[in-house]
C-alpha positions in Angstrom: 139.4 -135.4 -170.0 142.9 -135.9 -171.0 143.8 -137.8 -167.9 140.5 -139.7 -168.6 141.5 -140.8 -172.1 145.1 -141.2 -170.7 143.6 -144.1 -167.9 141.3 -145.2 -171.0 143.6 -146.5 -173.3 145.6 -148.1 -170.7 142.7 -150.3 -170.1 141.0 -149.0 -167.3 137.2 -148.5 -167.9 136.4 -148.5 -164.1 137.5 -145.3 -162.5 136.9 -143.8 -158.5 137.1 -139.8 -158.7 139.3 -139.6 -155.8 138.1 -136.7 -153.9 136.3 -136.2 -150.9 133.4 -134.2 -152.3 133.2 -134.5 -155.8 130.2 -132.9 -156.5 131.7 -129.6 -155.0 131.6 -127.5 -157.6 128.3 -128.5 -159.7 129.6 -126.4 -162.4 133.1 -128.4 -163.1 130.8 -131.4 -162.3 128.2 -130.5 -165.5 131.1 -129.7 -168.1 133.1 -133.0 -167.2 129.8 -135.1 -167.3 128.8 -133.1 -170.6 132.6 -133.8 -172.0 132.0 -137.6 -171.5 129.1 -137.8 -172.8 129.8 -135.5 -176.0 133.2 -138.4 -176.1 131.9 -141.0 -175.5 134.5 -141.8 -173.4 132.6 -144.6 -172.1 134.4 -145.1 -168.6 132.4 -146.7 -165.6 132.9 -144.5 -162.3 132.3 -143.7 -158.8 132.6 -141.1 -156.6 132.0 -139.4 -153.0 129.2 -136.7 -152.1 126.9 -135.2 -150.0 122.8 -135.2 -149.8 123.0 -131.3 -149.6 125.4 -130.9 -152.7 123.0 -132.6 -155.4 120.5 -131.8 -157.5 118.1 -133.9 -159.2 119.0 -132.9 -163.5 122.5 -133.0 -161.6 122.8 -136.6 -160.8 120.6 -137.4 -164.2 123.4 -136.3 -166.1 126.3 -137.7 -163.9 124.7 -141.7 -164.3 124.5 -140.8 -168.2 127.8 -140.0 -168.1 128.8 -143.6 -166.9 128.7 -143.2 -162.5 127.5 -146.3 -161.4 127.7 -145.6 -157.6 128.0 -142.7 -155.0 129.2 -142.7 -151.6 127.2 -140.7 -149.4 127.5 -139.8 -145.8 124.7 -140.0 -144.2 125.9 -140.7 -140.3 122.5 -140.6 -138.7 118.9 -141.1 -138.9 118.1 -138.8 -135.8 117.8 -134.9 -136.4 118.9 -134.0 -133.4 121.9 -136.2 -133.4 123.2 -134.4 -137.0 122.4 -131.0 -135.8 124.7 -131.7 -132.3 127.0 -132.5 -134.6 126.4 -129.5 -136.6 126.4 -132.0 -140.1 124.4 -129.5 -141.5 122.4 -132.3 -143.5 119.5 -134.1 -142.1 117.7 -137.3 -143.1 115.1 -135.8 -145.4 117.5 -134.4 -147.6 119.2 -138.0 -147.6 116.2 -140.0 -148.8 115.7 -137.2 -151.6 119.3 -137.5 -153.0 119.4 -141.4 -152.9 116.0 -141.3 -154.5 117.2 -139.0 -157.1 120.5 -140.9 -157.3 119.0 -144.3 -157.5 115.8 -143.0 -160.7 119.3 -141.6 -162.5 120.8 -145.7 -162.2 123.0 -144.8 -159.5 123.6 -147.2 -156.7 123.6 -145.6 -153.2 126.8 -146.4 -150.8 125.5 -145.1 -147.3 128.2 -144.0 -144.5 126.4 -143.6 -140.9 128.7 -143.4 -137.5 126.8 -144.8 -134.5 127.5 -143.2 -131.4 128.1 -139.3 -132.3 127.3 -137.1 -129.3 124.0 -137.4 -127.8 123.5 -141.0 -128.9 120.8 -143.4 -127.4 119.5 -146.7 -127.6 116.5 -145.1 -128.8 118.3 -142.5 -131.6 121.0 -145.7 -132.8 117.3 -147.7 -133.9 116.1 -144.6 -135.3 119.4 -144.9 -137.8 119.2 -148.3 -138.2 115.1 -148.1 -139.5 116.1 -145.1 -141.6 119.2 -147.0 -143.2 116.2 -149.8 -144.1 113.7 -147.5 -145.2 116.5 -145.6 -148.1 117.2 -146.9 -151.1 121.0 -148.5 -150.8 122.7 -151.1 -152.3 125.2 -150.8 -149.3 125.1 -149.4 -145.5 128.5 -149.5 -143.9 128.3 -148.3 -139.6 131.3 -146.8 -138.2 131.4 -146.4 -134.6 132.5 -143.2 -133.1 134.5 -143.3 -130.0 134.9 -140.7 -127.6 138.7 -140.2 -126.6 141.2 -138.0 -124.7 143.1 -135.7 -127.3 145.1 -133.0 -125.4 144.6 -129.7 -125.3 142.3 -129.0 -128.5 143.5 -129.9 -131.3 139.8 -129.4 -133.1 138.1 -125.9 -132.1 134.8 -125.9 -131.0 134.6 -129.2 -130.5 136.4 -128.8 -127.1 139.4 -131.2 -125.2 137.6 -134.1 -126.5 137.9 -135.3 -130.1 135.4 -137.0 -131.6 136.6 -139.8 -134.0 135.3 -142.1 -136.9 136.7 -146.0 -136.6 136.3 -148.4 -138.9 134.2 -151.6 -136.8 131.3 -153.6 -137.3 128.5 -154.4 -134.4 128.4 -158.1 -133.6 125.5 -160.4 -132.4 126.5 -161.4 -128.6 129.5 -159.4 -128.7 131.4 -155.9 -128.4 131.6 -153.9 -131.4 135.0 -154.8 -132.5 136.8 -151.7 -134.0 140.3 -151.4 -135.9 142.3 -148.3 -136.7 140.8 -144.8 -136.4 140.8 -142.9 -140.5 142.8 -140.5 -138.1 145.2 -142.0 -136.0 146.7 -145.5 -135.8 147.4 -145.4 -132.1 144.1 -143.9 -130.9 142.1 -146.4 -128.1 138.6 -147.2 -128.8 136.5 -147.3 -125.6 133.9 -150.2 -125.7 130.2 -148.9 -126.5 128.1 -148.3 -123.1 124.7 -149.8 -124.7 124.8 -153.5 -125.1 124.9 -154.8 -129.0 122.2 -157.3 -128.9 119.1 -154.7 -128.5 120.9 -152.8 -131.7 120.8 -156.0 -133.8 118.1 -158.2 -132.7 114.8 -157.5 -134.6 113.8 -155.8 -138.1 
């Protein structure tokens, strides 16, 4: 709370807590929403979770205590694709949390990665009807290239890394992709299912 107060009275009142799962720990997560409540600290934040590390009374007490929005990955409608991918949560659990999230005045940031092992025409329009059907405010689609890493530098997962890069999916075009998150010089191999069937309709 300190460093809260600190950011406070330099005149921030809009605050991201910078972690990658902040809802971790639901304990620590409790006490500091309890804290700024009790202080009335009244800061405006945001933060990054998981569907499978919320509760309902949880998120209740985390938009009285000022969070606005929640970043979520979600990465895929299909099932099948999240447990290849060994995720470890699937799509009911997602449309619970946003739900949950969105009753508690939360808005709902949804990550999904088209093109995760196992990927079909057939699974990539199950995720784009699931990302319809949930409550968001915003759906961002990464798409997942396959590419050559050496001898494996990610266990399990064999010589082939998989990895998230930042693109969009263009009517009449190639999905155009930038940087991976981890590595500037890694080559993204062009999608092999054409992007108008992915886009056309609703």
């Amino acid at each position: 709370m300190e460093e809260l107060w600190y950011l406070k009275k330099l005149g921030l009142n809009n605050i991201h807590m910078y972690a990658d799962l902040f809802t971790v720990s639901r304990d620590q997560v409790v006490e500091l929403c309890n804290l700024m409540i009790t202080e009335k600290i009244g800061i405006k934040w945001t933060c990054n979770s998981r569907v499978d590390y919320v509760d309902e009374e949880m998120l209740a007490l985390m938009g009285k205590a000022g969070c606005r929005l929640i970043s979520w990955g979600i990465e895929s409608g299909s099932e099948q694709i999240l447990k290849h991918a060994r995720k470890g949560a699937y799509p009911d659990k997602a449309e619970r949390a946003l739900r949950w999230a969105k009753k508690a005045g939360i808005m709902n940031w949804g990550y999904f990665i088209i093109g995760l092992p196992g990927e079909t025409e057939a699974t990539i329009r199950q995720t784009i009807d699931f990302a319809k059907k949930l409550p968001l405010d915003i759906a961002l689609f990464h798409v997942a290239a396959m590419q050559q890493a050496g001898p494996d530098p990610h266990p399990g997962q064999g010589p082939t890394a998989l990895r998230r890069v930042r693109g969009e999916l263009a009517v009449g075009g190639e999905p155009r992709a930038e940087q991976s998150d981890e590595q500037h010089e890694s080559e993204v191999g062009k999608s092999p299912l054409p992007p108008d069937p992915l886009i056309r309709g609703s």
